[in-house]
TIMI-2910 file (N, C-alpha, C, CB; in pm, 1 decimal, decimal comma, always signed):
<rs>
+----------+----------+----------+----------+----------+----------+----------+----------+----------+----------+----------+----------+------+
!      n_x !      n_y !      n_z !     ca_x !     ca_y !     ca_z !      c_x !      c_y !      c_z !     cb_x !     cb_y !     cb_z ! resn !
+----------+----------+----------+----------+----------+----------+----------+----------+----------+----------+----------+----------+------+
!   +121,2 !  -2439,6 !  +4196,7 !   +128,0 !  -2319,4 !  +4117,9 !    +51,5 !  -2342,5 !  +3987,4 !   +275,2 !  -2279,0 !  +4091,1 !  Unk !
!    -52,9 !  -2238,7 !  +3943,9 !    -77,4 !  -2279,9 !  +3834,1 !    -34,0 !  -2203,6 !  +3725,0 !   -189,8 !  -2301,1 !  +3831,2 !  Unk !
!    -94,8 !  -2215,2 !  +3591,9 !    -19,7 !  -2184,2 !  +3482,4 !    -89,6 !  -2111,7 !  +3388,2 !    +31,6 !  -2291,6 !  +3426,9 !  Unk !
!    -33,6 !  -2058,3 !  +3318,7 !   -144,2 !  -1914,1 !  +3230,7 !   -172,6 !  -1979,3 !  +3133,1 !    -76,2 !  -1748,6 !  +3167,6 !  Unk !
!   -321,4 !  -2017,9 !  +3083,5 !   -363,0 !  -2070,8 !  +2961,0 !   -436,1 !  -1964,8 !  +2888,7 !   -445,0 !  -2192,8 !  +2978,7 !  Unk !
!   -394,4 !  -1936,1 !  +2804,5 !   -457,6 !  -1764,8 !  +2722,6 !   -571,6 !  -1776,0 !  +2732,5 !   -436,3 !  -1719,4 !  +2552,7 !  Unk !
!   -670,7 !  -1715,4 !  +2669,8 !   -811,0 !  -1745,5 !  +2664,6 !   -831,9 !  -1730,6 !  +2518,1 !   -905,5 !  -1651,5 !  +2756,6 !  Unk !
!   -927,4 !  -1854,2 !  +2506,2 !   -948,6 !  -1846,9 !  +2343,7 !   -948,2 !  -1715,3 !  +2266,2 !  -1082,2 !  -1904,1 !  +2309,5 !  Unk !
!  -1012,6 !  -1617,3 !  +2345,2 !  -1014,1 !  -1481,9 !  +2226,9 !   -883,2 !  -1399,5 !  +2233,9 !  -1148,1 !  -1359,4 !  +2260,0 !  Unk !
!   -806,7 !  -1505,5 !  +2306,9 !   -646,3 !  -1418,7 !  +2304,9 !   -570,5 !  -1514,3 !  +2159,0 !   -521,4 !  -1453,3 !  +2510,3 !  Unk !
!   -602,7 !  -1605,1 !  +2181,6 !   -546,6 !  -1682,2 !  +2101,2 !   -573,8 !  -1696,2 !  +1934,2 !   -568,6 !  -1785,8 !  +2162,6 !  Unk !
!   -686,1 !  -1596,0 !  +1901,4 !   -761,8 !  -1569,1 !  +1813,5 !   -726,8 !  -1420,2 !  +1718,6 !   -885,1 !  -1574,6 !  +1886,0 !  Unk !
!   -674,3 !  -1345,5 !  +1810,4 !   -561,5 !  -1201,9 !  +1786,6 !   -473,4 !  -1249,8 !  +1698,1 !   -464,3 !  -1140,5 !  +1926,0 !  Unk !
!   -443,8 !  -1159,6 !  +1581,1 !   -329,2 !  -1204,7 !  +1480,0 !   -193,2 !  -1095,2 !  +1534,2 !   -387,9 !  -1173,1 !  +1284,4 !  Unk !
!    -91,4 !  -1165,2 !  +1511,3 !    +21,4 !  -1109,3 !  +1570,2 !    +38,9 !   -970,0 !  +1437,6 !   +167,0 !  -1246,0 !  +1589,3 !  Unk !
!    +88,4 !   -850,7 !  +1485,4 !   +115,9 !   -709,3 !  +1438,4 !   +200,2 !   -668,5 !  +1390,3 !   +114,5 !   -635,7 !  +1500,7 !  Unk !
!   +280,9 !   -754,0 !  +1410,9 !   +399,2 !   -709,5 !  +1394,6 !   +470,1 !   -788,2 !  +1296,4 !   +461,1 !   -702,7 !  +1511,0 !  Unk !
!   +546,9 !   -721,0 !  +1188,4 !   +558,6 !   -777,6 !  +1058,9 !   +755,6 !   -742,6 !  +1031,8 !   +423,3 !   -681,8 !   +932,7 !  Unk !
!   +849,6 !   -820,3 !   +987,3 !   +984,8 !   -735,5 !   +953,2 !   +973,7 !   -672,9 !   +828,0 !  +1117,1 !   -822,0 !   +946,6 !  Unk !
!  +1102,8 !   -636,4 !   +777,1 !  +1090,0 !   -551,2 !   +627,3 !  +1101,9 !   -639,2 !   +535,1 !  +1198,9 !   -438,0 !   +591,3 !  Unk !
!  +1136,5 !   -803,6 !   +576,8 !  +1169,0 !   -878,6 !   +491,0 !  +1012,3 !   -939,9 !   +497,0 !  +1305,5 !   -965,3 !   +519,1 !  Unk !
!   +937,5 !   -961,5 !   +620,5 !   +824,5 !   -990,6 !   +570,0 !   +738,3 !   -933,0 !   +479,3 !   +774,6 !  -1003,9 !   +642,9 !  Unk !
!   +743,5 !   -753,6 !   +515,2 !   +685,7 !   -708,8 !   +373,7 !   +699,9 !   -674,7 !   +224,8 !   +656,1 !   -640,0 !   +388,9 !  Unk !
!   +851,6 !   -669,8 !   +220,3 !   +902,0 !   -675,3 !    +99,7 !   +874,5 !   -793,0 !     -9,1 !  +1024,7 !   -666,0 !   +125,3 !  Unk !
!   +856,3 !   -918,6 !   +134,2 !   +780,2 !  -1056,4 !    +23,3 !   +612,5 !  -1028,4 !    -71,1 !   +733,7 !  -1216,2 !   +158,4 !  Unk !
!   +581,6 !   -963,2 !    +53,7 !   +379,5 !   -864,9 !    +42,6 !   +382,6 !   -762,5 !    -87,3 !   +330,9 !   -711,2 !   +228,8 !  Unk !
!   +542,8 !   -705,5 !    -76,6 !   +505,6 !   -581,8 !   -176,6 !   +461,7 !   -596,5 !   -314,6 !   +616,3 !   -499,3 !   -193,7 !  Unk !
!   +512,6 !   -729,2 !   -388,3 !   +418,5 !   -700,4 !   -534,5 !   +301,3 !   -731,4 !   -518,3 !   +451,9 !   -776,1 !   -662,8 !  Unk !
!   +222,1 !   -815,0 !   -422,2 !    +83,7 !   -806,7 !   -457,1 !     +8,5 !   -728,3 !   -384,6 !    +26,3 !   -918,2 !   -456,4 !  Unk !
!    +80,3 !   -599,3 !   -323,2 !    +38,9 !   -488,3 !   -233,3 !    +49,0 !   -387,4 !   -367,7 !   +149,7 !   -452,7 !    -78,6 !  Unk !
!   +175,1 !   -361,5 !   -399,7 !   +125,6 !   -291,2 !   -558,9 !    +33,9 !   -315,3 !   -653,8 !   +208,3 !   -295,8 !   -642,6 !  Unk !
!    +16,4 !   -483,6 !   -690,7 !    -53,0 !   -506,1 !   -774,8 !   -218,7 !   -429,0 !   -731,2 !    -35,0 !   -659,5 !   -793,2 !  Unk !
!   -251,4 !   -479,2 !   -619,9 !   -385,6 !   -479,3 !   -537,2 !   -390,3 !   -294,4 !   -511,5 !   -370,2 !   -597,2 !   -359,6 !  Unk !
!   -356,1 !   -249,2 !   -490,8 !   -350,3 !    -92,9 !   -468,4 !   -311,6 !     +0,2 !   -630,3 !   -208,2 !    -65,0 !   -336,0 !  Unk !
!   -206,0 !    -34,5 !   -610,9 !   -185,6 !    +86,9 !   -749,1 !   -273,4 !    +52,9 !   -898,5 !     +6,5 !    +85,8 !   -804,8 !  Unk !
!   -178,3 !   -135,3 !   -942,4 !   -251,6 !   -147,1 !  -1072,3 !   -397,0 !   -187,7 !  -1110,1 !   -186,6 !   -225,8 !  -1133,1 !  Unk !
!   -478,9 !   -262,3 !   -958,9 !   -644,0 !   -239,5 !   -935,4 !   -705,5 !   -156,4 !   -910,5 !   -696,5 !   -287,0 !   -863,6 !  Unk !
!   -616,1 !    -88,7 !   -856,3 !   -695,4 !    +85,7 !   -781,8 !   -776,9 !    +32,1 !   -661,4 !   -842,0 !   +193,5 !   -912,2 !  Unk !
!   -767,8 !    -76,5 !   -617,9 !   -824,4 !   -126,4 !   -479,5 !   -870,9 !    -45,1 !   -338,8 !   -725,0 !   -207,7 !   -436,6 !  Unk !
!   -939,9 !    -55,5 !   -233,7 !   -929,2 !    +41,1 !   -148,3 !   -845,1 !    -51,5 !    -30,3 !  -1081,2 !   +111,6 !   -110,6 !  Unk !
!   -828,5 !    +67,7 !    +20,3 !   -704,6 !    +19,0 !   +143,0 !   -788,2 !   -118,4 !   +222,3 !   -664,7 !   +182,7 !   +292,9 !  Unk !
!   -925,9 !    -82,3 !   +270,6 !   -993,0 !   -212,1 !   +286,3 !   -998,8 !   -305,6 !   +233,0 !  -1077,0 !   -213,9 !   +291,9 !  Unk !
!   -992,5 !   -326,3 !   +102,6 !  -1025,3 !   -430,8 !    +28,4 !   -872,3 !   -511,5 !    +61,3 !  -1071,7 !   -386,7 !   -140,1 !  Unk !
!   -783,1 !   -442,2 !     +9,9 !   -632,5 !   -489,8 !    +50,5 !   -577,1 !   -527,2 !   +152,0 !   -557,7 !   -420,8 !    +36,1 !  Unk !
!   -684,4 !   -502,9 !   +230,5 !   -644,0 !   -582,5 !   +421,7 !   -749,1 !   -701,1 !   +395,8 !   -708,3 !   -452,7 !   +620,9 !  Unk !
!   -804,6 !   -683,1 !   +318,6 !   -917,6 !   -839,3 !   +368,6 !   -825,8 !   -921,8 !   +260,4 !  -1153,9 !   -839,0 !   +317,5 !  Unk !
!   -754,9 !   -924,4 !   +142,6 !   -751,0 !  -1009,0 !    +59,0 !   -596,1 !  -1052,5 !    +95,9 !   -793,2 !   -957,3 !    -83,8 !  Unk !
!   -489,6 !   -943,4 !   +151,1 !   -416,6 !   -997,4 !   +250,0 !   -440,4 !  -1074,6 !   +375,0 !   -367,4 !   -919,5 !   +279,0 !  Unk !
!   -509,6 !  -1031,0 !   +438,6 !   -568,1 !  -1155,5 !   +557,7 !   -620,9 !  -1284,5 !   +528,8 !   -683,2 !  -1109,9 !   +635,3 !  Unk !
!   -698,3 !  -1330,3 !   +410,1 !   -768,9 !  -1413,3 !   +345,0 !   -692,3 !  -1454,5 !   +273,2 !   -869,6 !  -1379,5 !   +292,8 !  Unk !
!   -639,0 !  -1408,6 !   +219,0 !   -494,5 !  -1512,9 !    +87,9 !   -383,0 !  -1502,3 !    +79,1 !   -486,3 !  -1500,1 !    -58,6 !  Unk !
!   -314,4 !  -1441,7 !   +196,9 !   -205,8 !  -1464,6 !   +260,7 !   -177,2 !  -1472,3 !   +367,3 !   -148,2 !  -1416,8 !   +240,3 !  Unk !
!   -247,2 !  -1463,7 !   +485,7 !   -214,9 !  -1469,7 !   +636,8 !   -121,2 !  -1377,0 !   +666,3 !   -164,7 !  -1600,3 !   +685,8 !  Unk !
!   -161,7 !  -1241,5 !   +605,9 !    -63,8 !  -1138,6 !   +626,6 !   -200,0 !   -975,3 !   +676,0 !    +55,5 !  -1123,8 !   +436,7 !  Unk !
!   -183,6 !   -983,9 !   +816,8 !   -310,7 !   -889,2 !   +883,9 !   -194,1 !   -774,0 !   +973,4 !   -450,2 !  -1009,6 !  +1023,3 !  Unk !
!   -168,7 !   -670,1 !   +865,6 !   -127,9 !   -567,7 !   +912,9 !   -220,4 !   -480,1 !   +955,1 !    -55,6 !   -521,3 !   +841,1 !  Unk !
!   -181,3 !   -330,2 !  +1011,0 !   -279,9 !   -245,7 !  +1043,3 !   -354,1 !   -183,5 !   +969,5 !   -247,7 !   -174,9 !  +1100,6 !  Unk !
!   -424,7 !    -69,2 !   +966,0 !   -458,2 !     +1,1 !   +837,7 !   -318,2 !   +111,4 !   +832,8 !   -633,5 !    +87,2 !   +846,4 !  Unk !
!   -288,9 !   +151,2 !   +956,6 !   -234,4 !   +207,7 !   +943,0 !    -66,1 !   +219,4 !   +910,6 !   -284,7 !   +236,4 !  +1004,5 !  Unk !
!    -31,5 !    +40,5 !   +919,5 !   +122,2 !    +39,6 !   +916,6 !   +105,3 !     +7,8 !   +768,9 !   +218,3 !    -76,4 !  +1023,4 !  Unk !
!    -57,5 !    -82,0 !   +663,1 !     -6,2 !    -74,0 !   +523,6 !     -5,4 !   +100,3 !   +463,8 !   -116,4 !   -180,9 !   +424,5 !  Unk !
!    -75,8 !   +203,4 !   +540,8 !    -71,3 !   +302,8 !   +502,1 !    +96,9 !   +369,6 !   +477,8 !   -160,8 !   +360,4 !   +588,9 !  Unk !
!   +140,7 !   +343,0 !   +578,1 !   +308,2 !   +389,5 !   +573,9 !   +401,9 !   +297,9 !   +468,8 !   +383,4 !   +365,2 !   +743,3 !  Unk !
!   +383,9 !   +165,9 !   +463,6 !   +432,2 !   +101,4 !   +327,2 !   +382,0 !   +170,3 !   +221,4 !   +392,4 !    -42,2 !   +306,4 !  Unk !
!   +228,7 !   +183,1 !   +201,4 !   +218,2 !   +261,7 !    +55,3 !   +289,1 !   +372,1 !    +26,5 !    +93,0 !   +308,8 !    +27,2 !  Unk !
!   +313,6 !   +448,1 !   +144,3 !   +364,1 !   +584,3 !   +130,9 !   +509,6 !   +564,9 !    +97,7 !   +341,9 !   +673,8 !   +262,3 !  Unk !
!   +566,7 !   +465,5 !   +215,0 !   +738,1 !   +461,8 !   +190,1 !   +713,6 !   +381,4 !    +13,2 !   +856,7 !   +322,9 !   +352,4 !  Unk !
!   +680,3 !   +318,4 !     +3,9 !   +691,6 !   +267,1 !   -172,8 !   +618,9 !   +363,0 !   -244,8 !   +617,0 !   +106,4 !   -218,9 !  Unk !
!   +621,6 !   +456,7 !   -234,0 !   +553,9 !   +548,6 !   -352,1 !   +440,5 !   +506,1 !   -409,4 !   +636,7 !   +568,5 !   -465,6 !  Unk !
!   +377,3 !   +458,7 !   -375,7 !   +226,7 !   +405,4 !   -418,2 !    +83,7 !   +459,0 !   -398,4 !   +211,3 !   +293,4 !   -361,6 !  Unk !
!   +110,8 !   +557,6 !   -346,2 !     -9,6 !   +667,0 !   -287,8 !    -68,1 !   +677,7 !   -415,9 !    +39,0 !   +833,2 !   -215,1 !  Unk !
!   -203,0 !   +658,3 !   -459,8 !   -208,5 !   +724,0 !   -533,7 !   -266,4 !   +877,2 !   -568,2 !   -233,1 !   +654,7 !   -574,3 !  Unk !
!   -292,6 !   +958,9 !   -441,1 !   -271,1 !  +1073,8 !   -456,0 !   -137,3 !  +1144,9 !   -514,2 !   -298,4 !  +1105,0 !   -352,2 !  Unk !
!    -60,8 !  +1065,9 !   -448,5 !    +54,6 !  +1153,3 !   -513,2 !   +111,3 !  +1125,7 !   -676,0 !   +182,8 !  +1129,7 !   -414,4 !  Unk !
!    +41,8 !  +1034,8 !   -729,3 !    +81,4 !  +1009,2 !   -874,6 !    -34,8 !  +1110,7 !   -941,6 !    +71,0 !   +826,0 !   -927,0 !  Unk !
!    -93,6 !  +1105,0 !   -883,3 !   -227,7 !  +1229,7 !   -952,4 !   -213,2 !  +1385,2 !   -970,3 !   -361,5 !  +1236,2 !   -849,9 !  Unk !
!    -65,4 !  +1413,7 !   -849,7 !    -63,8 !  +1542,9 !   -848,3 !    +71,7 !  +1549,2 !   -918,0 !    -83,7 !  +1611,1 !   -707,9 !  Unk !
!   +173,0 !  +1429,7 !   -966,8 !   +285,7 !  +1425,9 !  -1069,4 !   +201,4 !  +1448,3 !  -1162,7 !   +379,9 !  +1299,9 !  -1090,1 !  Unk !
!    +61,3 !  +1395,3 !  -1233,5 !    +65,1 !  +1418,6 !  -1368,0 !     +1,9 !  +1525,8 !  -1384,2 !    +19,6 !  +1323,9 !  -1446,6 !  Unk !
!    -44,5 !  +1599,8 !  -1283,2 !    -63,9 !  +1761,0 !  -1295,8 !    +70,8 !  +1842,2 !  -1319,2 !   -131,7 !  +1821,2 !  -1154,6 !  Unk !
!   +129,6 !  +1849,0 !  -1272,4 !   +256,2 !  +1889,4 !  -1289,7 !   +301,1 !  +1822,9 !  -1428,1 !   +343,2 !  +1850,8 !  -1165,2 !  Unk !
!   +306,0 !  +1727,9 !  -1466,0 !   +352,7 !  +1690,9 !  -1605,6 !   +285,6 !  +1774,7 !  -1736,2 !   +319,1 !  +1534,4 !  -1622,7 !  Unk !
!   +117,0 !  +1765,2 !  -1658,3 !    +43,5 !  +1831,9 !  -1779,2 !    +77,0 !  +1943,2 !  -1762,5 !   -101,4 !  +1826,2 !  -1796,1 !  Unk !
!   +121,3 !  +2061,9 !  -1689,7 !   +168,5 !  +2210,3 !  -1688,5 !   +268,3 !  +2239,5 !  -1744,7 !   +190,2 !  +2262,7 !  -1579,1 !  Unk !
!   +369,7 !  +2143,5 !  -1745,3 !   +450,6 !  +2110,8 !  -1812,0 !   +477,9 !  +2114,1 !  -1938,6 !   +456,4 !  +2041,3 !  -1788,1 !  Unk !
!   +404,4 !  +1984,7 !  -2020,8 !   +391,4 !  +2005,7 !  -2147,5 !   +278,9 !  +2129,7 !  -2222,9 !   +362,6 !  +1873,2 !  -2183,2 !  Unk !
!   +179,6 !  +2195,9 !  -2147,9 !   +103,2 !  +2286,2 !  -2194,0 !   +245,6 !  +2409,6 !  -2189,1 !    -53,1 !  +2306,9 !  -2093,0 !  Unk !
!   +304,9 !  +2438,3 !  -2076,8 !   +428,7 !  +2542,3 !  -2097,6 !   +529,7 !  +2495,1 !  -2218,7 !   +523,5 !  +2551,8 !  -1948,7 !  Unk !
!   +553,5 !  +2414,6 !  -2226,7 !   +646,2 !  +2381,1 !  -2329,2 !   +547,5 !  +2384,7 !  -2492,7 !   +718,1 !  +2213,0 !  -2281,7 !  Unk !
!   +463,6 !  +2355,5 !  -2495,6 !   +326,8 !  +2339,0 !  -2565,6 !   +329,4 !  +2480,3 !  -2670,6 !   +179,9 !  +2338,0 !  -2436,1 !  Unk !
!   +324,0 !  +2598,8 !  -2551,2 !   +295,5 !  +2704,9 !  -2583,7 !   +424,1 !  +2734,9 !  -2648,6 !   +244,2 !  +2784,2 !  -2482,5 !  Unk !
!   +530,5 !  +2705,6 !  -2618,5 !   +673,6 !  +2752,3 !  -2662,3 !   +698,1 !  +2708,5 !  -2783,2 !   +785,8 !  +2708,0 !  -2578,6 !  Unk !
!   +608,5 !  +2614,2 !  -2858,2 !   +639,9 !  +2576,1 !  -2945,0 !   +727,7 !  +2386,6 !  -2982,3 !   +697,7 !  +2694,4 !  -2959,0 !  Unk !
!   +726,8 !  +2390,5 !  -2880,9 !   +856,3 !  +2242,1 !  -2840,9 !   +719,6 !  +2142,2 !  -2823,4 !   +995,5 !  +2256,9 !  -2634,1 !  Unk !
!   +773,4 !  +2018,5 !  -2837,0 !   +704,1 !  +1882,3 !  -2856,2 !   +766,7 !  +1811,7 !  -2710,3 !   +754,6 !  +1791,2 !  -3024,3 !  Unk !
!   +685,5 !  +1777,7 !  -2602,6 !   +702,4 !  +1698,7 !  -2513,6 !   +642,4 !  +1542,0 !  -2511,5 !   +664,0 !  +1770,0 !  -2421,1 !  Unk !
!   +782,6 !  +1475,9 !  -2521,2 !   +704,5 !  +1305,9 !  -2511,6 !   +733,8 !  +1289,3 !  -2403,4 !   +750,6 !  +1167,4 !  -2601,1 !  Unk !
!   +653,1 !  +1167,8 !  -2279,4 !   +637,1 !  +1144,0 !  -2203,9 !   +640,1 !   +957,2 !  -2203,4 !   +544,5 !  +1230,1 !  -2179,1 !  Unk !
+----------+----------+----------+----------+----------+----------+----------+----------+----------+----------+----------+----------+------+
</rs>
């Protein structure tokens, strides 16, 4: 009987699959690298793969950014709303600190 020896380009595939405790270890330098560099989602898969041995999808770090609030579309459309905000309050006469 013989026996299954992978083939090198199987063996070369990085495993996909990650727990919440594995990424929760990833998440500050997934914030740092995304939100406080403004990085692109590419850049943040190569510098995770390269300096941490951490090769998620594009699409499963896409759902971490999202579940951690890190989009930064969506911080762009809070400070629209903030600025409508203080321009309404603005007009009323009232002082908004932020």
């Amino acid at each position: 009987m013989s026996s299954f020896v992978p083939s090198q380009h199987s063996r070369l595939i990085p495993a996909r699959s990650y727990s919440s405790e594995a990424w929760e270890q990833k998440r500050m330098i997934i914030s740092q690298l995304y939100r406080d560099e403004a990085r692109s989602l590419n850049n943040v898969l190569v510098v995770l793969a390269q300096e941490h041995d951490f090769r998620p999808t594009p699409a499963m770090l896409k759902k971490r950014i999202t579940k951690w609030s890190l989009d930064r579309k969506r911080k762009q459309l809070d400070m629209l709303v903030a600025l409508r905000l203080a321009s309404q309050r603005e007009a009323l006469g009232k002082e908004t600190i932020f």
